[in-house]
C-alpha positions as CSV (number, residue, x, y, z in Angstrom):
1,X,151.9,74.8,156.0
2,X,152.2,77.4,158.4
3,X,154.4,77.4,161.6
4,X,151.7,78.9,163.9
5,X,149.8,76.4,165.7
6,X,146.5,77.5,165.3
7,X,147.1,78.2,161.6
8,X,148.5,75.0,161.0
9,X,145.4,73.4,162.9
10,X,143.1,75.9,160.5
11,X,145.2,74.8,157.5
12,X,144.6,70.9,158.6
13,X,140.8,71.6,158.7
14,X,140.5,73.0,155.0
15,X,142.3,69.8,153.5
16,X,140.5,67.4,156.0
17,X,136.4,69.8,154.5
18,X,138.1,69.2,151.1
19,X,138.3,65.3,151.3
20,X,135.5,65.3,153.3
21,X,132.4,67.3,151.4
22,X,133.1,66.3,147.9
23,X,130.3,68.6,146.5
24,X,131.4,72.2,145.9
25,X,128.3,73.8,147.1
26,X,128.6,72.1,150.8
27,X,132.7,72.4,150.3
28,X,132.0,76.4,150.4
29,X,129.6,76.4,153.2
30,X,132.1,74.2,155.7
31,X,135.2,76.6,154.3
32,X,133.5,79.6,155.1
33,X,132.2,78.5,158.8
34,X,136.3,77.5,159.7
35,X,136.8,80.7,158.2
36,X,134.6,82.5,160.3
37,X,135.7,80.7,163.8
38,X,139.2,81.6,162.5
39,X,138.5,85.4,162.7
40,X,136.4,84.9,165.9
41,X,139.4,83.0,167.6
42,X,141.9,86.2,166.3
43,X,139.3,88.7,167.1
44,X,139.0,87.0,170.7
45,X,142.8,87.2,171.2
46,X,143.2,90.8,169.8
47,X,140.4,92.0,172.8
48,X,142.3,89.8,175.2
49,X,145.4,91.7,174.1
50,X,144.0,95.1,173.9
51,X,142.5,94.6,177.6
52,X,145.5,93.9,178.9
53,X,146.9,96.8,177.5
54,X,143.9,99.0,178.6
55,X,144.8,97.7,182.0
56,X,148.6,98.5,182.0
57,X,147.0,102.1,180.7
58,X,145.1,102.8,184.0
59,X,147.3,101.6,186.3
60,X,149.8,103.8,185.1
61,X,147.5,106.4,185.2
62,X,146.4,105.9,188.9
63,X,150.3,105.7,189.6
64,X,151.1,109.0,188.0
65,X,148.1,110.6,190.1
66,X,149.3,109.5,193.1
67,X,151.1,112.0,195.5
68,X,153.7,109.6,197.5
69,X,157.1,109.6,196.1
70,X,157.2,106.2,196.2
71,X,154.6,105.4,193.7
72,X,155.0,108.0,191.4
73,X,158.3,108.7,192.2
74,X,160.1,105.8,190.3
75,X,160.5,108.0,186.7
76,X,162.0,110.7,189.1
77,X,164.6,108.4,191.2
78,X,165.7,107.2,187.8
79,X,166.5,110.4,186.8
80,X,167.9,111.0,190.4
81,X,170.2,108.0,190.2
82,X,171.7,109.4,186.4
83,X,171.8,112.7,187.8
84,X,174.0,111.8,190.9
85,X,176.4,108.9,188.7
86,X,176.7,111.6,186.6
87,X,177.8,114.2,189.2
88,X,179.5,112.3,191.2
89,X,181.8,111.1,188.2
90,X,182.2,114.2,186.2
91,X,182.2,116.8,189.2
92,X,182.4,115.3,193.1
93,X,185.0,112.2,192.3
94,X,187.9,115.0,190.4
95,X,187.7,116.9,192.9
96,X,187.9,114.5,196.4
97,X,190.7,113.1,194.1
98,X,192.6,116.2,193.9
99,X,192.0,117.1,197.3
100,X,193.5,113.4,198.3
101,X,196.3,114.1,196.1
102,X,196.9,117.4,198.2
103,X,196.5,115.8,201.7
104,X,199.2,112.8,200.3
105,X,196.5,110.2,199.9
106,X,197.4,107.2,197.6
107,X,194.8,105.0,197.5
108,X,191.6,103.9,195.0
109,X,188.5,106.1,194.5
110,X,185.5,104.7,193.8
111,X,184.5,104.3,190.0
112,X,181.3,104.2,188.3
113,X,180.9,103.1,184.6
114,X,178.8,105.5,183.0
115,X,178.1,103.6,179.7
116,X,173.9,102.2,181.0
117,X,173.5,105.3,183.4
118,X,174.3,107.8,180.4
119,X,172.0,105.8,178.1
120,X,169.0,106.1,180.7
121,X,169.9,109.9,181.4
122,X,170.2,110.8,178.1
123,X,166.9,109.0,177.0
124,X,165.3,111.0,180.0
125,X,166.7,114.4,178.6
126,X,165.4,113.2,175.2
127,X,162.2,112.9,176.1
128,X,161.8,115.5,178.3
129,X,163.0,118.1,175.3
130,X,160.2,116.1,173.1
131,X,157.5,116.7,175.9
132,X,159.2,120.9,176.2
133,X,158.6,121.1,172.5
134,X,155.2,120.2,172.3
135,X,154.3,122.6,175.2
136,X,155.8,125.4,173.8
137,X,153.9,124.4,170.3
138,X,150.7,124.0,172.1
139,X,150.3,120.6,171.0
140,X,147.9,118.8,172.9
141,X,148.8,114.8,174.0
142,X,146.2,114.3,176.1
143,X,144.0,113.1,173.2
144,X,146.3,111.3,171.0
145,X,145.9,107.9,170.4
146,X,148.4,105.2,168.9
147,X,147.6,104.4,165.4
């Protein structure tokens, strides 16, 4: 028996058409009509799926078309926020702490664990070199469709 609701339910109705229909002939017939609202139902849920997907698809669309920073800005400001953890840490925080050092001040800088924002960055860089190489091989995305 299966662990999926509606499979169990499906599962449920063969055994109860089986007791049921005792001639074979009749057996058939009722078998293949569950069978059939079976692949309706997981048909039904596959479009619901896919429309939802379609959806996410063109709004992510209109977003990217947009001109205000603030709606299609949030890939960039991602990239911002890496960029300046990253700067601040490896360039701006050295350096105020060697100037503090040189002016005789002793206390805490700031610190910034680096760990998620170098994930994001990096991931960012990654898939800007993928999106570089297919523009200098003239390989066209526009098109392509998942499989």
């Amino acid at each position: 028996m299966s662990f999926d609701p509606l499979s169990a339910l499906f599962d449920l109705g063969k055994i109860a058409i089986e007791k049921v229909w005792p001639d074979p002939v009749k057996r058939a017939e009722e078998l293949r009509k569950l069978e059939e609202l079976k692949q309706s139902g997981d048909l039904a849920v596959m479009q619901a799926e896919v429309s939802l997907l379609l959806g996410q698809i063109s709004i992510n669309l209109k977003e990217a078309e947009h001109q205000s920073l603030f709606v299609a800005g949030w890939r960039p400001f991602v990239g911002w926020c890496g960029g300046l953890a990253f700067a601040y840490s490896t360039i701006l925080e050295p350096i105020a702490r060697f100037v503090a050092v040189m002016v005789g001040y002793a206390g805490e800088f700031p610190s910034i664990n680096n760990d998620l924002t170098m994930q994001v960055l990096l991931g960012m860089l990654g898939l800007g070199l993928m999106r570089t190489y297919e523009k200098k091989n003239s390989i066209d995305n526009k098109g392509s469709k998942p499989d």
